[in-house]
C-alpha positions, 0 to 999 in steps of 0.5 A: 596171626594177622600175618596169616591172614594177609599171607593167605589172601596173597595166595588166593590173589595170586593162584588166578593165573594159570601160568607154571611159574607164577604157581611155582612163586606161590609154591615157593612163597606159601613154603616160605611163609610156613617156616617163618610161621614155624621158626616165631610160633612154639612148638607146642603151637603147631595149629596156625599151619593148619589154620592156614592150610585149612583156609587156602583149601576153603576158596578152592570148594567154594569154586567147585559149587558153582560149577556143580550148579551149572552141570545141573543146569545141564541135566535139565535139557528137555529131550523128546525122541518120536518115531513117525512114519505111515502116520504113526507116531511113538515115543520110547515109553510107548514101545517100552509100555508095549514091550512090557505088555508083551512080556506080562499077558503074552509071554505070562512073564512076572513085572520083577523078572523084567529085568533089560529089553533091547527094542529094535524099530523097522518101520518099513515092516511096521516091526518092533523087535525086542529082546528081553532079559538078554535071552528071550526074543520076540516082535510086535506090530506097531 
């Protein structure tokens, strides 16, 4: 067993490089190492192989946790969009908060009907132009 292990740790060594003969090496090495694993071992004693395959996979998930940390450093971009003109300015949850207004008190319309709105701003006409629920079209001044 203590084969298995530094045959392991020479596979991690020498996955680094990204090069294609260097891999194919390895390929030819890890078989190598698995028949003779196979030939000394009996053949009632087939779990060394998977030890040993269990092993090299374990390095490979480690190096995909940190790259799952930094997508989330990613996803904590502060964004902040903001309509200005003539004085004015909204934020998309203020024209959403609007648009749903319109569509409970105008339109009478249910808060679980509202299901999708596309809002349009035309700031030259000081405009909003919404389509809700794909079918239902409208405006409102801002």
């Amino acid at each position: 067993m203590a084969e298995e292990k530094k045959v392991t740790a020479k596979v991690i060594a020498k996955k680094a490089p990204v090069k294609a003969a260097k891999v194919e090496e390895v390929k030819t090495e890890v078989k190598e190492t698995v028949k003779e694993t196979a030939k000394k071992a009996p053949a009632k004693k087939a779990a060394p192989k998977k030890e040993v395959a269990k092993k090299a996979a374990k390095p490979a998930a480690e190096k995909k946790a940190p790259a799952k940390k930094t997508a989330t450093k990613k996803a904590a971009v502060k964004e902040a969009v903001n309509f200005q003109f003539s004085g004015k300015s909204y934020t998309p949850e203020d024209l959403l908060k609007i648009c749903k207004d319109v569509w409970k008190y105008d339109l009478n319309g249910k808060e679980e009907e509202f299901k999708s709105v596309e809002l349009y701003v035309k700031p030259e006409e000081n405009t909003t132009y919404y389509v809700i629920n794909g079918d239902i079209t409208g405006s409102f001044f801002i």
